[in-house]
N, C-alpha and C positions, 0 to 999 in steps of 0.2 A: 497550590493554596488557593482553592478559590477559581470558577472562570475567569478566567479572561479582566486582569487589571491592565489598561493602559493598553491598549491592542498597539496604536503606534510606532509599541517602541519592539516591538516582534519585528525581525526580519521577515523583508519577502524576497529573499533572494534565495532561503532554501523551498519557498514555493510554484510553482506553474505559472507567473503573472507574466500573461504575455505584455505589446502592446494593446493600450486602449484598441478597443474596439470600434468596428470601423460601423456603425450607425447612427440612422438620424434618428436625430432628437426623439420624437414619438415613440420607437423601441426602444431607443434608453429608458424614456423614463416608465415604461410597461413591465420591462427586464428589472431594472433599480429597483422598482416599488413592489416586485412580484418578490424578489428576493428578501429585501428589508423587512416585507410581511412574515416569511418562513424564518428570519434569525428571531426576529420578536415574539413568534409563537415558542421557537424553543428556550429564548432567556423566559418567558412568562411560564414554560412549564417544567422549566428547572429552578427555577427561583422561591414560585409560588404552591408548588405542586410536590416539590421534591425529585423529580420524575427527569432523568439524563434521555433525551430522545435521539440523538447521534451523541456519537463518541468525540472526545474534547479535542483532541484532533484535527476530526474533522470540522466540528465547530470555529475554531481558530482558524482554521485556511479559508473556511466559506467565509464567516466575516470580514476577514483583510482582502477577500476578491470581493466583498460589498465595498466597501472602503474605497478601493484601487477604481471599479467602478465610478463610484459617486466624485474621488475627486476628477478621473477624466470628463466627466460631465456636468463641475462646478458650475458652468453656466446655465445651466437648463434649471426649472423646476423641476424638482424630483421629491418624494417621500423617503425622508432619510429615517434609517434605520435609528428604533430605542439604545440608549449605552447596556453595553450589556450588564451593567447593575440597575438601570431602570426600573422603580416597581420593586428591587429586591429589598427596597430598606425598610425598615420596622420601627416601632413607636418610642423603641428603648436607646438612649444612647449611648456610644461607647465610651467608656472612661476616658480611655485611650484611642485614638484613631486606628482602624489597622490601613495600614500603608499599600498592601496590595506590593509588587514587584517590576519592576523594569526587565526586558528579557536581551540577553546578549546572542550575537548573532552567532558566534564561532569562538576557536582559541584566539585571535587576535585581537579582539575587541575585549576578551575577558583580561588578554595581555596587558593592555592600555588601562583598563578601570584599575588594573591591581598597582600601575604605575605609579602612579599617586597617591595610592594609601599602605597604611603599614598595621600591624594589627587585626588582621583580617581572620574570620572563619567559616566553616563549611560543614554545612549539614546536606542531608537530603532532602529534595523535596515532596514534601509527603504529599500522596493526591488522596485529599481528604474534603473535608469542609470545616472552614477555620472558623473559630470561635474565640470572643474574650472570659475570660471567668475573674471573679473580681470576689474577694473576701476581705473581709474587716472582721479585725480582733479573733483571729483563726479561723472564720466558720466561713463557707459560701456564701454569699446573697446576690447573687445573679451569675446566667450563664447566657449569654449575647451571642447569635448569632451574626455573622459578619456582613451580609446585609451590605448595602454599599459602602461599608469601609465607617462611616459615622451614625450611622442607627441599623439596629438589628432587632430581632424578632426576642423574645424574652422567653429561652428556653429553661431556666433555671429549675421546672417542675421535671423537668424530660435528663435533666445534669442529676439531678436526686435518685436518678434510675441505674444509671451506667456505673458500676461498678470500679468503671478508669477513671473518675470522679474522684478526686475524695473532698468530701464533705465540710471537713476539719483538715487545718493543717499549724504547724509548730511553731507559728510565726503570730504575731501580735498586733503589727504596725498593719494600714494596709495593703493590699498585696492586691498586683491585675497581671495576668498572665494571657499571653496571647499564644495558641496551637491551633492544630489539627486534630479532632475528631477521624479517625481511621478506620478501616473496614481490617479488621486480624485478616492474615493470611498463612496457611503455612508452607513455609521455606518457599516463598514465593518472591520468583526472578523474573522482573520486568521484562530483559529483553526476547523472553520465551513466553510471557503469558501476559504480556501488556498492562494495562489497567483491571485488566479483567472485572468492569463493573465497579469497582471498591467503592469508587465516589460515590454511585448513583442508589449504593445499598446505603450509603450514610444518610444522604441526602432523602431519600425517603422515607428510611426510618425515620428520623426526625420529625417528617411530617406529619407522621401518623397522628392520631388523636392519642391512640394506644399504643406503647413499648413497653413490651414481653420482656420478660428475663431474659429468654433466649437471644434474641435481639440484642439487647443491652449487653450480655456479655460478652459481643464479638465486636462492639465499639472503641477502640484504644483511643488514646491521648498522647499526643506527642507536643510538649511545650517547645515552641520553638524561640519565644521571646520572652522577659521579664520588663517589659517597659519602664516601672517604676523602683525596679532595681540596682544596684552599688552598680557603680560607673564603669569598673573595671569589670571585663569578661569573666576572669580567674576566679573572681569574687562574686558573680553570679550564678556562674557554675556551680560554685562548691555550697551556695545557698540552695541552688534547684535539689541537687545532689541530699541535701540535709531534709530537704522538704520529702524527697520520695521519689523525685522523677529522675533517677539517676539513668534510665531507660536513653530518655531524650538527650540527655547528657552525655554518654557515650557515642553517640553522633553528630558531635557538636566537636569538632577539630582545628587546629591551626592551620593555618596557609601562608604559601609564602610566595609559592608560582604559580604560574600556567601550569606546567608540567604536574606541577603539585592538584591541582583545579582538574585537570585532565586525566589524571588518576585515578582520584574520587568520583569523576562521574561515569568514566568508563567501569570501574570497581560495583560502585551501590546499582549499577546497570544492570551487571551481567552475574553478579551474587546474589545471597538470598536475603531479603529484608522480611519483617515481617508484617507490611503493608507493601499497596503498591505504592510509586512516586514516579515523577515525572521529570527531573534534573537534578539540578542541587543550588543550592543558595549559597551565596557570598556574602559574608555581614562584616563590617568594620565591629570591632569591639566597645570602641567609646563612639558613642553619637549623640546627637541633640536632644535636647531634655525632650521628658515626653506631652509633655505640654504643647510641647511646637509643632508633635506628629500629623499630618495631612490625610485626610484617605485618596492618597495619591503616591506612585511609585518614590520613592525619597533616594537620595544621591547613597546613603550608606548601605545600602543592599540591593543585589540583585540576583537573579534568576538565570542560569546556563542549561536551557533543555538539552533534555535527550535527546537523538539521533529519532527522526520522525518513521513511528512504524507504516504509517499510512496517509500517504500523500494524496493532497487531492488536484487534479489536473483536469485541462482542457483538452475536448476530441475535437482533432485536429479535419481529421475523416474517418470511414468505413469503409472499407477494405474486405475483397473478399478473396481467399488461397485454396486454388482449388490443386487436392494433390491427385498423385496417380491411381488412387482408386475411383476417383472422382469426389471425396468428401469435401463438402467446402466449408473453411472454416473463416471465420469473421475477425478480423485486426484492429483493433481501435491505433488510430494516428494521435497518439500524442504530444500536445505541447512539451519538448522536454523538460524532466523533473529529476532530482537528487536525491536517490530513496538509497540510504545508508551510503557505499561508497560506489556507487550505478548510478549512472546517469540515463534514465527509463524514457523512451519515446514512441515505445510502440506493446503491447501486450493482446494475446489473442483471448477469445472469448472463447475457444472451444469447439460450439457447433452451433451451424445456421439456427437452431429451435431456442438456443440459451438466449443470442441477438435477438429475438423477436420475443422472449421472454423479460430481455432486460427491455427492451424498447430502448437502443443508444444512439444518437442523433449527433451528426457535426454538433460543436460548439456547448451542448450539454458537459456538466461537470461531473468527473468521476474519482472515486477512489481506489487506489494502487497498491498493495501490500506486495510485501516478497515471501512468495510460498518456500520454507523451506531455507529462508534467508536468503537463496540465490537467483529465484524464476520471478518476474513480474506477475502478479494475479489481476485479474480484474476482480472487485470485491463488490460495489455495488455503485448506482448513480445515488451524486450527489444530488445533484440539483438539476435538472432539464428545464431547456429555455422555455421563454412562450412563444418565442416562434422559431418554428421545425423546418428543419431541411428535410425534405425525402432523398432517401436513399434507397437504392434500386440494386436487389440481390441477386446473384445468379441463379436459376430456376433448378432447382433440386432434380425434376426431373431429368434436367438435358445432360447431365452428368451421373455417369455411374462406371463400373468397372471396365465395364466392354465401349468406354468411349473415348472419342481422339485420341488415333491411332496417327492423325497429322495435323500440322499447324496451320487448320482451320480458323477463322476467325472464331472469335468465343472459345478457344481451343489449346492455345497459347500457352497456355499454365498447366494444366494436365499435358498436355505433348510434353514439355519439357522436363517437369515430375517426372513421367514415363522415363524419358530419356536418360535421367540423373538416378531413378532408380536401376536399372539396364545397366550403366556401368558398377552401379556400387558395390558392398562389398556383399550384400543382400543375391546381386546377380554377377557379370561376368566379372567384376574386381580389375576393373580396367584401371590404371594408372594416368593420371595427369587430366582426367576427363570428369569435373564438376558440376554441379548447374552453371556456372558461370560461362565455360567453354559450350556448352551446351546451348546456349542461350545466346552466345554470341554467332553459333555456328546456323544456328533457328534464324537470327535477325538478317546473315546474311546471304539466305536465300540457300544455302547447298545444304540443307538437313529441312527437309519437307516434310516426308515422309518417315517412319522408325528406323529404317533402315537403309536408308540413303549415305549414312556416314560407309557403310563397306564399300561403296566404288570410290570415295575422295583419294586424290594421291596429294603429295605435298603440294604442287606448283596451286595448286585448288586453295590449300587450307593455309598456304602463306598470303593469301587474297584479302584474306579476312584480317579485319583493323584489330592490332592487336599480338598477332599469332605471327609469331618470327619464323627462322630457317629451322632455331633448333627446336622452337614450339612443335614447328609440324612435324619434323622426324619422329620427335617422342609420341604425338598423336597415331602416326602411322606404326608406332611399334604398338601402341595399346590396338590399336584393330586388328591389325596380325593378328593378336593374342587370340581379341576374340574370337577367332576363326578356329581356334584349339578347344574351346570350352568343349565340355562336353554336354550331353543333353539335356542333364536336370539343370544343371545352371543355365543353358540356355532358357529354360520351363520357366526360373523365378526370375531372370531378368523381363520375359515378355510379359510376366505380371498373371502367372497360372495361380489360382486359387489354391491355399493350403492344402494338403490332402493329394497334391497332384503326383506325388512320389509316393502314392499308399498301392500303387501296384507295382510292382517291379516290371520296366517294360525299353526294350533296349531302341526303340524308335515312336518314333511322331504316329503315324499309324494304328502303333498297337493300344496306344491310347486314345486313340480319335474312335475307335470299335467297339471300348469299352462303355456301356448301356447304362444308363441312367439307377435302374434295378442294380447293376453289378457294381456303379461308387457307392450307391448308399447301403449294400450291404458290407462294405470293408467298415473295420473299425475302427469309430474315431469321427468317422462322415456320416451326419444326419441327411436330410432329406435338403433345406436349403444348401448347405455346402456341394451335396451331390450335382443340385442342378447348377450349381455354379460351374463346376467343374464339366460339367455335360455344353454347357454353354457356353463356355470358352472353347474349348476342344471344335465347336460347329459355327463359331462368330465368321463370317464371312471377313471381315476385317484381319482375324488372326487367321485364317483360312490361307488368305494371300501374303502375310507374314510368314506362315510357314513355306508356300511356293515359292519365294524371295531367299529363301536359308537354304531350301535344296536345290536350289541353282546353284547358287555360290558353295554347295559342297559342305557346308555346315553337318559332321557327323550325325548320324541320329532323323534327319529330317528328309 
C-alpha cells in the first residue's frame, strides 16, 4: 500500500547490513549525502512525476542502508535524507488519516502481535496506490490521493474515469472508504512474475493530464478499509458486500494463528490473484474511532511481507576464476544475505567483458535475484560508492587453452582446473580425486607439473596434511586406474579440443600427422576448431605431455 510508511519498523535482519563502516568522517558524509541525494530524486519522481525508477524492493533495502548509515554516523554533519513522503502531499485533506503500516519481521513476531488481540483478519496486500473516496448522500465528491497519509492530490476528475469507480452507491449517510487503485493482471502469481510494474502503471496513469478508456479500464479498486463504518467487521463486510465491492470482500478472512497467517501468505504468494501484492495485512476488527486515525503506522494493523525476490547487498571483493580453458570469470564477494531459504555470499558475473560492463567495485551495492529460484544472479548495481577501490583483473591474454600446464605462479587456478578436469568424469573418471585433493596435493609441493601424480607412491602422499593410510591407498588405486584408460579418454582429460575423436586413429601419432586442410575438411570442424586442434596436437607443452605418457607405457601414446 503505498511506499515505504514508517521504514523503522522494517527489519534489517533479512537485509545485507553489515557493521558501520569503517571511515572518517569526510567520506561519510560524501557517501551519506551522495546517497540521500539519489533516494530524494527517486521519492520526488515517484511521488511527483508518477514514474517507479527502481523496484520497491530495492527502494526499501537502499533506504534502511541510508538509515543504518546516518545513524552510524549520528555524530557528524551530514545531509539527511527527505521522508519518503516528503513533497508527496497535496492541497486536499483526508477525511480520514490513512495510517500507512508497521512491517513484521517473520512468523515470530507475527506470533507475539496476534498474542494479544483477538478478532483479527487477513487480506492481501495489494501493490497498488492507495486512495480515500468519500461520498455523501450516495454520490462521489472527492477521490484523494494518499499523499503523505493527511493531505493528498484531489484526483476526483481522474475517479469519474475509471470504470472500478462507482459514481453512485446505495448508501445515504456519509460514507469514506480507504483502498487500493490496482493495475488488472491476468492469473498473475507473484512469486513467478514479481510486481511486474503494476504499481508504476497506476501511478503514472494517474499522473497523466490525459486517461484513455483504455487505461481506465485496466485500473481496479480493492477496498481495503471502511473507516467510518459499523464497529463490528461482520457488519462491515456485509455492507461493502451490499455496496458492490464484494470482490474486496472475499479477501477479507478470519485469523486466528500464525500458522493460519502463514498460509495465507505463503497461498496469495504462489496462486493467482488478479493484481500483484506484496504480503498480507493483519487488521483487528474493532478499533479506534476514526477520528483518532494518525498518518502513522497505528497498533491495530500490520504488514507481513513477502519472502524478498531481490536483495540488495554489499561487495565484499572481486574475484577472479580462471578455469581449464583458461576463461576467467569474475565473483562478486558478498556480504551474506537471505534470499528466500539460501543464505547468498558469493555470485558470479559470467565473463571478464560483463565485469567491465557492469563497472562493480569492493563496497558498491548490488542486487541479487535467484535465477530459476535456485542459482544467485547478479541482476544490476545498486548504488556505487564515491570512492572506488581498483581492482586488478587477470589479463585475457595470458590465459587461454594451451596455457599452464604447471603451477606456475599466476598459474594456480588453471593448473588445478586442468587437474580436476583430468580426473573427472569428462576425462579419466578417477575416483576419490576432487579439486580439493588436487589442490592440496599442488600446495604441497609433489603435483608441479600435470603429470607428476603417476610416479607418487603412498609413503609420498601420506606426507601431505590431511591424507591418511587409507586416503593414500585409495589414491594409488585411482592412478593405477589411470594407467588403463585408454586413448580417447586419455585425449579429453589433457583438455584436446572437441572434434579430437572426428578421425578414428588408434595412437598419438596418427593424429599429430593429421594437417590442418584434413581437420577442417571432417565434418562438424570449421576453420577455427581446426586450428585448434592442429594446435594442440604441436603445443610444445602437450608435445612433452605426451613424451611423459609413452614412457610410462600409457597405451595409444
Amino acid at each position: 500500500m503505498q511506499r515505504l510508511i514508517a521504514l523503522t519498523f522494517c527489519t534489517l535482519s533479512s537485509l545485507a547490513i553489515a557493521d558501520c563502516p569503517d571511515w572518517p568522517n569526510r567520506r561519510a558524509e560524501t557517501e551519506i549525502a551522495a546517497l540521500a541525494d539519489q533516494v530524494t530524486q527517486w521519492d520526488d519522481a515517484y511521488h511527483r512525476r508518477g514514474l517507479s525508477l527502481v523496484d520497491d524492493e530495492i527502494y526499501d533495502q537502499t533506504r534502511q542502508r541510508l538509515e543504518q548509515w546516518q545513524a552510524c554516523f549520528a555524530a557528524i554533519s551530514t545531509t539527511p535524507a527527505a521522508g519518503p513522503l516528503d513533497g508527496a502531499g497535496g492541497s486536499v485533506a483526508h477525511p480520514v488519516a490513512q495510517t500507512g503500516l508497521a512491517k513484521l519481521a517473520d512468523a515470530e513476531a507475527v506470533n507475539d502481535w496476534l498474542a494479544t488481540r483477538s478478532d483479527v483478519w487477513v487480506q492481501p496486500k495489494v501493490d497498488g496506490v492507495a486512495v480515500t473516496l468519500h461520498y455523501r448522500d450516495g454520490s462521489l465528491v472527492r477521490m484523494v490521493s494518499r499523499g503523505n497519509g493527511s493531505h493528498g492530490q484531489d484526483w476526483t476528475d481522474r475517479a469519474r474515469k475509471l470504470p472500478a469507480i462507482p459514481l453512485r452507491l446505495p448508501i445515504s449517510e456519509e460514507l469514506i472508504l480507504q483502498g487500493e487503485l490496482y493495475w488488472r493482471l491476468q492469473e498473475h502469481v507473484q512469486a513467478e512474475a514479481g510486481s511486474a510494474g503494476a504499481r508504476s502503471r497506476v501511478a503514472g496513469a494517474m499522473a497523466r493530464q490525459v486517461l484513455d478508456e483504455a487505461t481506465a479500464t485496466q485500473i481496479g479498486l480493492f477496498v481495503w478499509d471502511w473507516p467510518n463504518g459499523p464497529i463490528d467487521m461482520q457488519t462491515r463486510l456485509a455492507g461493502l458486500v451490499a455496496m458492490g465491492f464484494g470482490e474486496s470482500v472475499a479477501l477479507t478472512l478470519p485469523l486466528e494463528t500464525t500458522e493460519q497467517a502463514g498460509h495465507w501468505r505463503d497461498y496469495w504468494y504462489r496462486h493467482r490473484l488478479p493484481f500483484a501484492s506484496d504480503g498480507i495485512v493483519l487488521r483487528q476488527g474493532q478499533r479506534p474511532d476514526a477520528s483518532r486515525w494518525q498518518a502513522q503506522p497505528p497498533h491495530w494493523a500490520v504488514a507481513w511481507k513477502y519472502p524478498l525476490r531481490t536483495v540488495v547487498t554489499q561487495v565484499r571483493e572481486v574475484t577472479f576464476n580462471i578455469g581449464r580453458s583458461g576463461r576467467i570469470t569474475p565473483v562478486l564477494q558478498l556480504e551474506p544475505v537471505q534470499l528466500d531459504d539460501r543464505l547468498v555470499s558469493r555470485v558470479s558475473l559470467g565473463s571478464l567483458r560483463r565485469w567491465q560492463q557492469e563497472d562493480v567495485r569492493p563496497d558498491d551495492q548490488v542486487a541479487i535475484a535467484l535465477a530459476g529460484l535456485t542459482i544467485p544472479r547478479f541482476e544490476h548495481v545498486v548504488w556505487r560508492m564515491q570512492q572506488r577501490r581498483r581492482v586488478e583483473a587477470p589479463k585475457p591474454g595470458d590465459y587461454h587453452f594451451l596455457s599452464c600446464w604447471q603451477a606456475s605462479p599466476g598459474c594456480e587456478q588453471q593448473f588445478v582446473a586442468r587437474l580436476a578436469w583430468l580426473s573427472g568424469k569428462h576425462g579419466l573418471d578417477l575416483p576419490q580425486l576432487g579439486p580439493a585433493t588436487w589442490q592440496a596435493l599442488v600446495e604441497s609441493g609433489l603435483v608441479v607439473d600435470l603429470l607428476d601424480w603417476l610416479q607418487l607412491d603412498q609413503r609420498r602422499l601420506q606426507q601431505v596434511p590431511g591424507i591418511g593410510e587409507a586416503s593414500a591407498s585409495s589414491l594409488i588405486v585411482s592412478f593405477q586406474l589411470a594407467r588403463k584408460r585408454p586413448l580417447g579418454s586419455w585425449l579429453r582429460a589433457l583438455g584436446a579440443p572437441p572434434g579430437a575423436d572426428a578421425i578414428p586413429a588408434e595412437s598419438w601419432d596418427a593424429l599429430a600427422n593429421i594437417s590442418l586442410a584434413q581437420w577442417q575438411a571432417e565434418p562438424g570442424i570449421g576453420a577455427t576448431r581446426a586450428q585448434h586442434l592442429r594446435a594442440f596436437f604441436t603445443a610444445p607443452d602437450v608435445l612433452r605431455l605426451r613424451q611423459q605418457l609413452h614412457e610410462v607405457g600409457i597405451v595409444g601414446f
